[in-house]
C-alpha positions in Angstrom: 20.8 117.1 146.7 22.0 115.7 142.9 24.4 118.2 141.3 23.0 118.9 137.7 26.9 116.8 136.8 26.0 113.8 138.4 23.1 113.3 136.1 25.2 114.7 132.9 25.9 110.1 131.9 22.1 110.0 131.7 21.8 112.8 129.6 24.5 111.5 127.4 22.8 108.7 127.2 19.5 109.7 126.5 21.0 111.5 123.0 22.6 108.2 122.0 20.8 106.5 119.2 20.0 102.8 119.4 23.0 100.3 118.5 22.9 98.6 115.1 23.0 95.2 114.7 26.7 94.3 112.1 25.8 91.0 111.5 23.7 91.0 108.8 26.2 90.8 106.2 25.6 88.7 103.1 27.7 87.5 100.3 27.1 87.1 96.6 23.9 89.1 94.8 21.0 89.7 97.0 18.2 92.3 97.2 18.5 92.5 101.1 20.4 96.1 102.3 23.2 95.7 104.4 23.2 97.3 107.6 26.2 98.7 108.9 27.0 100.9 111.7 29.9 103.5 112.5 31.8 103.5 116.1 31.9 107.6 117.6 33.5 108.4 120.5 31.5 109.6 123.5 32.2 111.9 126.7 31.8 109.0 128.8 34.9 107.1 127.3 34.9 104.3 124.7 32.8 104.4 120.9 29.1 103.7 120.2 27.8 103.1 116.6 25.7 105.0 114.8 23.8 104.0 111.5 25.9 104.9 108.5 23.1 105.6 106.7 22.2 109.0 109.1 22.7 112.3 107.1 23.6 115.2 108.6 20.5 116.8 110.1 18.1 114.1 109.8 16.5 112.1 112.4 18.0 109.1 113.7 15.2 107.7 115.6 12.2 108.3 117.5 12.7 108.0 121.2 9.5 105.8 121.0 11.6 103.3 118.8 12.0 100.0 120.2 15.8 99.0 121.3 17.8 96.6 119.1 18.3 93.8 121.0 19.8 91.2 117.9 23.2 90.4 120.1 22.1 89.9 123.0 20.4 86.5 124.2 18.8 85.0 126.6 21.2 85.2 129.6 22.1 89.0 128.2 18.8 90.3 128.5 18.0 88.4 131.9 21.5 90.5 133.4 20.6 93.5 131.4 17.0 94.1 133.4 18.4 92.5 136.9 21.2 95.7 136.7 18.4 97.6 136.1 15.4 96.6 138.2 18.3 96.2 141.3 18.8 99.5 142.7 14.9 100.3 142.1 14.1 97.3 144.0 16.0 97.2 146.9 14.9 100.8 147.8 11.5 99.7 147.2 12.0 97.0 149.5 13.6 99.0 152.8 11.1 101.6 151.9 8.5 98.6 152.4 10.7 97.1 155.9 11.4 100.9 157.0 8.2 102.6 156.2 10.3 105.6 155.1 8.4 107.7 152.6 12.0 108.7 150.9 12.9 105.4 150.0 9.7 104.8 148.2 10.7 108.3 146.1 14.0 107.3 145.5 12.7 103.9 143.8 10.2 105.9 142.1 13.1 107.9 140.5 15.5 104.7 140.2 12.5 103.3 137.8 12.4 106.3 135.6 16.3 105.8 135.1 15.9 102.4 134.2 13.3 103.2 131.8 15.8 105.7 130.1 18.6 103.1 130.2 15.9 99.9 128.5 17.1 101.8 125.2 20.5 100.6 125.6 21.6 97.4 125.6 24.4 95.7 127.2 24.2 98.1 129.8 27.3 96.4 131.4 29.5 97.5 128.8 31.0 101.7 128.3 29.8 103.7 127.2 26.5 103.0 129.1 28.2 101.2 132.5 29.3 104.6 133.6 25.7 105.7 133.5 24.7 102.7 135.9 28.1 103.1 138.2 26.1 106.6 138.6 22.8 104.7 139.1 24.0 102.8 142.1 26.0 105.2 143.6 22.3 107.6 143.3 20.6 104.5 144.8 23.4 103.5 147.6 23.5 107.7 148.8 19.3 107.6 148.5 19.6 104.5 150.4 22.3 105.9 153.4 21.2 109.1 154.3 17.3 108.1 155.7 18.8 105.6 157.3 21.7 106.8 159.0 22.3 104.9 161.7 19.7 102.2 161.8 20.8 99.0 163.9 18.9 97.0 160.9 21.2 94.2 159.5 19.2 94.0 156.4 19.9 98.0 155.6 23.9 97.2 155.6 23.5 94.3 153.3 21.6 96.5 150.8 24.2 99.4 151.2 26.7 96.8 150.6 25.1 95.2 147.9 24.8 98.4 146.0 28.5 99.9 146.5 30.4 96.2 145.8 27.7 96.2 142.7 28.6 99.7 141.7 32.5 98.9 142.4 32.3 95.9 140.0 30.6 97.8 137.1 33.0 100.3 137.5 35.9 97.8 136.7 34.6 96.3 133.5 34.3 99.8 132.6 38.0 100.5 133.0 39.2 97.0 131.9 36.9 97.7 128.5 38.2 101.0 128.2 41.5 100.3 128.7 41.5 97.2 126.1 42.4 94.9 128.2 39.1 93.2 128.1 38.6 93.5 124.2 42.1 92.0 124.1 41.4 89.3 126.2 38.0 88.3 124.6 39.7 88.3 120.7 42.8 86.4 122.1 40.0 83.6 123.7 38.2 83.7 120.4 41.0 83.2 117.8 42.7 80.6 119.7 39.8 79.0 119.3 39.5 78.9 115.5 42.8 77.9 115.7 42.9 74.8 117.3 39.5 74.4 115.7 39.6 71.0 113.2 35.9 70.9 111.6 35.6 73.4 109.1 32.8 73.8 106.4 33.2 72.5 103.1 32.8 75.7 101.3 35.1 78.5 102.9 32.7 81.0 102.1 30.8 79.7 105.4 33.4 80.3 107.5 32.2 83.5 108.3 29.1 82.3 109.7 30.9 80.0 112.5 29.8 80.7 116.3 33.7 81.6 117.0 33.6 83.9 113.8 30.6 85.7 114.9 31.4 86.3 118.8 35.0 87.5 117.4 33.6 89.8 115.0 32.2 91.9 118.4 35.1 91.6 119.6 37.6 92.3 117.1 35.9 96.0 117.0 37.8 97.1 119.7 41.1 95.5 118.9 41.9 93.7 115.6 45.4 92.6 116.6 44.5 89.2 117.1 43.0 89.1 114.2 45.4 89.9 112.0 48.0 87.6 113.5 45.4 85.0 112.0 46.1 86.3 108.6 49.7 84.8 108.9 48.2 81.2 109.0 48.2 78.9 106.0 45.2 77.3 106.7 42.9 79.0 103.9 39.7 78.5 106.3 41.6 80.2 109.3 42.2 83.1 107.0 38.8 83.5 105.6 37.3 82.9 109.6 40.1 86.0 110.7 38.7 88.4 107.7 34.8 87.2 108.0 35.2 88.9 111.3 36.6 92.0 109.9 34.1 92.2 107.0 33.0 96.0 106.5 35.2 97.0 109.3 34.5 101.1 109.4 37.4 102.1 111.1 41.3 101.1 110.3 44.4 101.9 112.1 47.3 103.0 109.7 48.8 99.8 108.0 46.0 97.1 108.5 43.4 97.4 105.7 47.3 97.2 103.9 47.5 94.0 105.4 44.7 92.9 104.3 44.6 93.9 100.9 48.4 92.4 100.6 46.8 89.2 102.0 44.6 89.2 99.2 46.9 89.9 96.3 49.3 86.9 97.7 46.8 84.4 98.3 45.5 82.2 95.6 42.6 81.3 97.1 39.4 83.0 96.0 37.8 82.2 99.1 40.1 84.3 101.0 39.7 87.1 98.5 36.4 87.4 98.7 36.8 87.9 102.2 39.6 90.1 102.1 37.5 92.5 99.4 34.2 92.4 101.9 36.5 93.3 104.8 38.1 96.6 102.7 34.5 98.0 101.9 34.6 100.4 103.9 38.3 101.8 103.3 38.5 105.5 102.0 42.1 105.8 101.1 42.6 106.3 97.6 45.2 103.6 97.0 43.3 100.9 99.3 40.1 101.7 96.8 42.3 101.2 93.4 43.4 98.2 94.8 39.1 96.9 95.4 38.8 98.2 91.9 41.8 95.9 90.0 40.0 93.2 91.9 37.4 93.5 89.6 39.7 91.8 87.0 40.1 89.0 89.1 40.6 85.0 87.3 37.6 84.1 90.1 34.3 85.1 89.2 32.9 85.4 92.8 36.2 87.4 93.5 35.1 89.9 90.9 31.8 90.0 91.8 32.6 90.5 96.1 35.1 93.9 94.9 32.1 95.3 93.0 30.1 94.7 95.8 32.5 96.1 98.2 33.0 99.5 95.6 29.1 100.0 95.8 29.7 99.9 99.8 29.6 104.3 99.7 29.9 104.8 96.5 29.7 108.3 96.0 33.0 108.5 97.7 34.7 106.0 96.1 34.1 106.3 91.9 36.5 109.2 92.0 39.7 106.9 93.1 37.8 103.5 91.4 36.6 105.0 88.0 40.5 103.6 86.1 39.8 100.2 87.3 36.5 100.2 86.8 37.0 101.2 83.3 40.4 98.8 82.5 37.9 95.6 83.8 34.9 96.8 81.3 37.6 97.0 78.1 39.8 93.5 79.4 38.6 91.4 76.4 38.8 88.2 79.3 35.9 89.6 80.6 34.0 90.5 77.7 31.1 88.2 78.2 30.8 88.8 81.9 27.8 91.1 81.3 26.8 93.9 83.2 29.0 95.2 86.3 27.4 95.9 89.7 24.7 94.3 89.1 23.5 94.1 93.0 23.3 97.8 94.2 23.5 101.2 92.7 26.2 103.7 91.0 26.5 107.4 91.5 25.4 109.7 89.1 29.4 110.2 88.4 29.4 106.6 87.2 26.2 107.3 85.1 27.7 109.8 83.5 31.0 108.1 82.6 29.3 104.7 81.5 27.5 107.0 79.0 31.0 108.3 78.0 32.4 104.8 77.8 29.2 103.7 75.3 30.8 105.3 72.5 34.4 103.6 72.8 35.6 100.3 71.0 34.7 96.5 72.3 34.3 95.4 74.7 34.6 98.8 76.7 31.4 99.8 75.0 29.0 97.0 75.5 29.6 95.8 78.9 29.1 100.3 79.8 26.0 99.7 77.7 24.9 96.4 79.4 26.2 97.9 83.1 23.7 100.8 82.1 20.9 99.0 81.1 21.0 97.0 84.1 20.9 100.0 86.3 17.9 102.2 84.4 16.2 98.1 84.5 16.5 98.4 88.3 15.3 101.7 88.9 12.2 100.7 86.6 11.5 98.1 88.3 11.2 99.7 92.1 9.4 102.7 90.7 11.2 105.2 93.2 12.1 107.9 89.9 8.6 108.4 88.2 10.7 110.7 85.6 13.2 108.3 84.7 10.7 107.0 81.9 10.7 110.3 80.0 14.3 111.0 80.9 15.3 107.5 79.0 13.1 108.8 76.2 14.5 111.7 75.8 17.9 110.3 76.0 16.9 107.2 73.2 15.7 110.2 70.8 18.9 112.5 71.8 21.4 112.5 68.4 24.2 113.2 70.9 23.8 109.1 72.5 25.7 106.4 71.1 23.6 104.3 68.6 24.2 101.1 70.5 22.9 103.0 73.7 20.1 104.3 71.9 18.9 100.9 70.6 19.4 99.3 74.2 17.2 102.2 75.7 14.5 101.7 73.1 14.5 98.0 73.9 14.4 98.7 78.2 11.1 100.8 77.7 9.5 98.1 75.3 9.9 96.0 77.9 8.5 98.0 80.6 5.9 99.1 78.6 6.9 102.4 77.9 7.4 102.8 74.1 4.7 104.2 73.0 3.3 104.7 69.1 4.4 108.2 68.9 8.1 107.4 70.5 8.1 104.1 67.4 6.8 106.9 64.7 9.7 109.7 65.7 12.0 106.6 65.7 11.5 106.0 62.2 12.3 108.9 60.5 15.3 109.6 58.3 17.6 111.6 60.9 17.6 108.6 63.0 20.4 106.1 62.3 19.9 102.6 61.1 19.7 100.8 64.3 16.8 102.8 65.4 14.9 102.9 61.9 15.8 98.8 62.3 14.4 98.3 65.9 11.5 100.3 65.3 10.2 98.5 61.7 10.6 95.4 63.7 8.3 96.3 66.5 6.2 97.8 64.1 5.8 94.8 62.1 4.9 92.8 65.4 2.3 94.3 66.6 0.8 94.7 63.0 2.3 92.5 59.9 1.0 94.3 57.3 2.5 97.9 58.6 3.1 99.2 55.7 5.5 101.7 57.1 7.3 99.2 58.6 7.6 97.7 55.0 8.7 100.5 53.7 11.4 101.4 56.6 12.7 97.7 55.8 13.2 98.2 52.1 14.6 101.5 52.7 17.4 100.0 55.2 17.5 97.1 52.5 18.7 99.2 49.4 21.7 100.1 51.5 25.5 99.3 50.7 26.4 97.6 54.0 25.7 93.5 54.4 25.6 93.7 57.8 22.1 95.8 57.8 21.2 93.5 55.1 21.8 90.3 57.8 19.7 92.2 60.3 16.7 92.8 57.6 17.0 89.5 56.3 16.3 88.6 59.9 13.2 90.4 60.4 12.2 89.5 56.8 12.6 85.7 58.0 11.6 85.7 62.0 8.8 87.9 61.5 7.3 88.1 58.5 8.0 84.3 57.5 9.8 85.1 54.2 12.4 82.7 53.6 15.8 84.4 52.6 18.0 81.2 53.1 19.3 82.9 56.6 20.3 80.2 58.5 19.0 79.3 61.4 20.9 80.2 65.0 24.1 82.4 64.6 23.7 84.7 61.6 26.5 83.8 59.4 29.6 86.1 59.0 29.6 89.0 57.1 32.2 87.7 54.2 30.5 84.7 53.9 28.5 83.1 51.2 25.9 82.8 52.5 25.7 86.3 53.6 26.3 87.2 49.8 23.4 85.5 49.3 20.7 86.4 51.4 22.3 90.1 50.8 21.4 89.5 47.2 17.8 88.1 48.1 17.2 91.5 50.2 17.7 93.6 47.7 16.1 91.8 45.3 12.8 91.5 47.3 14.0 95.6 48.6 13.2 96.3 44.4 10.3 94.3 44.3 11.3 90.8 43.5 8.0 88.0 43.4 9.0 85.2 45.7 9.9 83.1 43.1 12.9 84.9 41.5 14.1 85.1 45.1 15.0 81.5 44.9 18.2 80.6 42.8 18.6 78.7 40.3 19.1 74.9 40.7 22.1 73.4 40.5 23.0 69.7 38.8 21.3 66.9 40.4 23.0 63.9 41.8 22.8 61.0 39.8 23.0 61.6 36.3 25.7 60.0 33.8 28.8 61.8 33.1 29.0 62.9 29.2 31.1 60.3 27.5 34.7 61.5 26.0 35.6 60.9 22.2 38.4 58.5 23.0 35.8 56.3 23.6 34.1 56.7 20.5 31.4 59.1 21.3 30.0 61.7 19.6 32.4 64.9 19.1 31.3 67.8 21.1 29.9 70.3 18.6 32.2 73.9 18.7 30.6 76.8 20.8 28.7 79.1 19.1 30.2 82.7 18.7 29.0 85.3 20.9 28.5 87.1 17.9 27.3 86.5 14.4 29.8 87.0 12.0 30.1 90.0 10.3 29.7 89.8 6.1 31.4 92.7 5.5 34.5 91.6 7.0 37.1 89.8 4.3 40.3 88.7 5.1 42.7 91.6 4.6 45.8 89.3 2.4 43.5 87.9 -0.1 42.1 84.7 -0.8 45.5 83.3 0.2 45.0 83.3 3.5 41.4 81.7 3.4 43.3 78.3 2.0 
């Protein structure tokens, strides 16, 4: 009879969720999630990976769920279901030769394990080869005890099969467990990619080489091989080497170091995007500080790899990021980067210190203002938050947002169709600042012309002592209602211009009331015309300027008639 212990693999096994494929890992800006998994160990000896994704108390999967089977091909599913269907089918066989009833039940419960152990696949390798050492070794004593004794040749090849079978599985187990086979697969691998002489033109697709992709399995069990790589000078042998560590979970003390030093030595940006995809999932605090002054990068597609790798668990991270975050949003180098993390999402702690961040000096404040926008714009757009449309109201009519912030809102719901006429009527009043009073007489004015409170919001912004609203007025004056204010077209002109003056002076003139025709200044001498002629050369003296005054005939000279001659 089975003690309850022998069956304790299978029951292990049975609460093992289904293995997640690591190899859909993509670089550069993408919509597609990345799926990663995380490596726990197990009572049967060695690690199995769980989605990183589970929470705590939810379900992993359904035991209905079909099994992952995106590493294994061909030839790994054909040995996958011959381990299987063996032990099941040799009993059903010698039950079939030996017309013993038991050897017909003992298949019967040699299927029902195999069923349990189709969830799993390789089933060659630990932690799930202990289980089917156990299966044959179930199947070889189901198989010995009815026919104890029998002079059949064809019995003893079946017991032999099964215990030399069993025997064999029982090795790979240890030599996998051990490291020695790990070790000897990443050794086979990365000599390989050394010697290797065709490379891809763009190091970027190193990563997706056969020898990068069968190293990447390996290198989960030992990296050591792989880090030896890094000491290459071959750029593309460095990138290969960290393309198979990208979004390694687990590091031993002093390798994601490694790595990161790798990056900060090599000049390369291949190699540092690598390096930054490989550290996404590091939690040390110094590790993470080092992702986030990679956001200051000289390489654009090195910047934009460390923000992807800092949105890799986030809600971790922003705590130990947050300083480098906010150092690459105020480096004027970067000021016309645009928004950060633009591929994924922030934590609410990053919300909430972008908000912060809106109401500092350039370019700190627009790129948090742009990064912002760009996250409310995504959330929008996939419709998960319902609320988040009257949240972003409220906040664009809050007095405590920045104005720039405020303006930017009010622009995101236009264009999502979410500013209403009530939300452009509140927007107009007094106690809002300029901006707004600005943005709002402008949409007003598009949808309708002749608004006359529009009109009115315009000459009220108008009659103020600042040129720069008088720029933006003149711009809706000119782009929208088709007066001509002499604003150039393009770039407005600078503030201390003179042409600013001047199209200042035409808003405020048309602000009081001004007719189109005094708005247009006075013409100055035409090309063309003769020179006055000068007296040397006998022309007519210039007659004397009149006084600005009449004279006076009160007024004598005070010494007499004297001084008149």
């Amino acid at each position: 009879m089975l003690r309850l212990s022998t069956l304790r693999p299978l029951a292990c096994l049975a609460r093992l969720p289904r293995a997640e494929s690591r190899d859909k890992v993509r670089y550069g800006s993408s919509s597609e999630q990345k799926s990663r998994s995380v490596w726990v160990p197990c009572p049967l000896g060695g690690r199995h990976r769980l989605p990183d994704t589970a929470q705590v108390g939810s379900r992993i999967m359904a035991w209905s769920a079909p099994a992952p089977r995106h590493d294994l091909g061909l030839l790994g599913r054909v040995v996958s279901f011959t381990l299987l269907a063996l032990p099941a089918a040799l009993l059903g066989g010698f039950g079939y030769r030996t017309d013993l009833i038991a050897l017909y039940v003992g298949a019967g419960v040699q299927v029902l394990f195999a069923l349990t152990l189709l969830r799993a696949h390789p089933v060659w390798r630990p932690p799930v080869s202990a289980s089917l050492v156990v299966l044959y070794l179930i199947a070889l004593a189901w198989l010995w005890l009815p026919t104890r004794g029998s002079p059949d040749w064809a019995v003893h090849i079946g017991q032999s099969a099964l215990l030399i079978t069993a025997v064999g599985l029982a090795a790979v187990h240890d030599l996998t467990r051990t490291g020695a086979e790990p070790l000897r697969r990443a050794n086979k691998w990365c000599a390989k990619l050394v010697s290797r002489t065709d490379w891809p033109l763009q190091f970027t697709d190193c990563r997706l080489l056969p020898e990068v992709v069968a190293l990447r399995g390996a290198a989960l069990d030992e990296i050591r091989p792989v880090l030896a790589l890094l000491s290459d000078p071959r750029p593309e042998v460095q990138c290969a080497a960290l393309g198979a560590l990208e979004y390694r979970p687990v590091w031993r003390p002093g390798e994601a170091e490694l790595v990161m030093k790798t990056a900060r030595e090599s000049g390369e940006p291949a190699v540092r995007v690598a390096a930054a995809y490989a550290l996404a999932a590091v939690g040390s605090a110094d590790l993470i500080g080092g992702l986030a002054r990679m956001l200051r990068d000289p390489a654009a597609e090195a910047r934009a790899a460390a923000a992807e790798a800092l949105l890799w668990q986030a809600d971790a991270k922003w705590a130990f990021a947050r300083e480098g975050v906010r150092e690459a949003l105020a480096d004027p180098r970067l000021a016309d980067d645009g928004p950060l993390f633009a591929t994924g999402r922030l934590p609410a702690a990053a919300l909430a210190d972008l908000i912060t961040w809106a109401e500092e000096h350039a370019p700190l404040a627009p790129r948090a203002i742009q990064t912002l926008i760009e996250q409310h714009h995504r959330d929008l757009t996939d419709g998960e938050r319902p609320e988040l449309g009257s949240q972003l109201a409220a906040m664009m009519l809050s007095a405590d947002a920045p104005p720039a912030l405020r303006v930017e809102l009010a622009a995101l719901l236009r264009d999502h169709n979410l500013l209403s006429v009530d939300l452009l009527d509140k927007l107009t009043n007094l106690d809002q600042p300029g901006p707004m009073r600005l943005f709002a007489a402008e949409e007003m004015l598009r949808i309708n012309p002749h608004d006359s409170d529009g009109v009115d919001v315009l000459r009220g912004l108008a009659r103020q002592p600042n040129r720069e609203m008088a720029l933006s007025v003149a711009a809706v004056l000119q782009n929208v209602l088709g007066l001509e204010l002499g604003l150039p077209g393009g770039e407005r002109p600078p503030a201390n211009s003179k042409v600013a003056a001047e199209v200042a002076r035409r808003v405020l003139l048309w602000a009081n009331g001004a007719n189109p025709d005094q708005l247009r200044p006075t013409p100055g001498p035409m090309p063309g015309l003769k020179p006055p002629r000068s007296a040397m050369l006998g022309g007519r003296p210039a007659a004397p300027k009149p006084s600005a005054f009449p004279p006076d005939p009160n007024e004598f000279p005070r010494s007499g008639s004297g001084t008149v001659f």
